[in-house]
Each structure stands twice: as C-alpha cells, then as structure tokens.
C-alpha positions in Angstrom: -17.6 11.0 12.6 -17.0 8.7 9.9 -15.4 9.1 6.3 -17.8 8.3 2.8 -15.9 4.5 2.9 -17.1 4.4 6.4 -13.7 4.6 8.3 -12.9 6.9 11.2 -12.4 10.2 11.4 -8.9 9.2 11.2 -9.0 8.7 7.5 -10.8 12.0 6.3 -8.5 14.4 4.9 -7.9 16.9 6.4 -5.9 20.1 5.3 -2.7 21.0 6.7 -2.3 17.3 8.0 0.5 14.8 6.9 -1.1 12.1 4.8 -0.6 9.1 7.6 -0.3 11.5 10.3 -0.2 10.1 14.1 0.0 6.8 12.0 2.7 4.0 13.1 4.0 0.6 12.9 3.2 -0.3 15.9 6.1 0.3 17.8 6.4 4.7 18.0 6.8 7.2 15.4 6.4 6.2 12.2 9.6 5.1 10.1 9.7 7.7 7.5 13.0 5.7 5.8 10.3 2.4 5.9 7.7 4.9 4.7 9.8 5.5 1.5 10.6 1.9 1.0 7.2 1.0 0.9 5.9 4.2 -1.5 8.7 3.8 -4.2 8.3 -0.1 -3.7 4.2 0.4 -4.1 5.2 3.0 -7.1 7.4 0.4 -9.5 5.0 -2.4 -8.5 2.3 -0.4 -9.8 4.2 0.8 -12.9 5.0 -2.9 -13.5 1.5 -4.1 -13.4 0.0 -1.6 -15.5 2.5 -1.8 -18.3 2.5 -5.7 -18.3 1.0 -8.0 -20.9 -1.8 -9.4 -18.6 -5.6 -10.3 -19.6 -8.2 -8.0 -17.7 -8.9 -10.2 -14.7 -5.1 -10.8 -14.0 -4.3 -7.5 -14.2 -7.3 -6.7 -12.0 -6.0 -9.4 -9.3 -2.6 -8.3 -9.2 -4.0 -4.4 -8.7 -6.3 -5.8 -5.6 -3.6 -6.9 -4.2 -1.4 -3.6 -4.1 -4.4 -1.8 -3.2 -4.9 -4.2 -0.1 -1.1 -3.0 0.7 -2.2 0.6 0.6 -5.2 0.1 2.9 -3.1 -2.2 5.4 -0.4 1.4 5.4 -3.1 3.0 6.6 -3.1 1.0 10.0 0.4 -1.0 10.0 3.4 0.0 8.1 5.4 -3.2 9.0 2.7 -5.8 7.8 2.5 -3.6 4.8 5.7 -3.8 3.8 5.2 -8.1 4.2 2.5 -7.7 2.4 4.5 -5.8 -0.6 7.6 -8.4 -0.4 5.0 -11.3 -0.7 3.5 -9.6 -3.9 7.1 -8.9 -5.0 8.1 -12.4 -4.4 4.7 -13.6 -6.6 5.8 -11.0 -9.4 8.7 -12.5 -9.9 7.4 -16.0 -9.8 5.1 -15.3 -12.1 7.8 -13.2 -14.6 9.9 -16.7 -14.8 
C-alpha cells in the first residue's frame, strides 16, 4: 500500500498512531529529547524565515530547505538534525 505522495504505508496517517511512530535514528528507540530539539529548532527557523525581509525566490529556497529537514525526520532523526544545524549555520551567515 502506498500513500497519495507515493511513500509506504509507513507514512499514511493513521489514527491513534504517534506521528513518527516505530521511527528512529538509526540506532533504537527514537530520542524523544532529540525529537524536541529538532521540532522547536524546525519551529523558530520557520518563524524566522517567514517573517524575514526576503524576495519571493529566497524565501522560497530557504523554506525548501526546512522542508527537506522534515522529510529526512521522517527516515533519520540524526541526519536531520545536521541538516537543521547546517541551515542554522547558513541563517546566520546570511543575517551578518
């Protein structure tokens, strides 16, 4: 069975399940203390970006990128959180 983006069955919703259920970082149970790092981190970067002074296409780029993050979760909670540092690291940058 396949979800409408044409993941696994692993990715349909399902009611009564965890969001991320069964999901982990590769090495056991998922960290839920790594899982709340990378929500509130994903929450501010998103806040950030949408209430920054950037054109259209910038604004688009930086999104992609923090929707990438989300869909990498999905699968791997430590790349994620890479990911996210990387984009936090470019924020900044780009902020100077």
């Amino acid at each position: 069975m396949t979800g409408r983006g044409g993941g696994s069955a692993d990715d349909e919703f399902v009611p009564g399940r965890a969001p991320f259920a069964g999901l982990d970082d590769g090495g056991g149970p998922m960290d839920a203390e790594a899982f709340l790092r990378l929500s509130e981190g994903l929450r501010v970067a998103f806040a950030e970006v949408t209430g920054a002074r950037l054109t259209a296409d910038e604004g688009a780029r930086w999104q992609r990128r923090l929707i990438a993050v989300t869909t990498v979760a999905k699968r791997d909670l430590t790349d994620a959180l890479q990911m996210l540092e990387r984009f936090q690291r470019d924020w900044s940058a780009r902020r100077r």
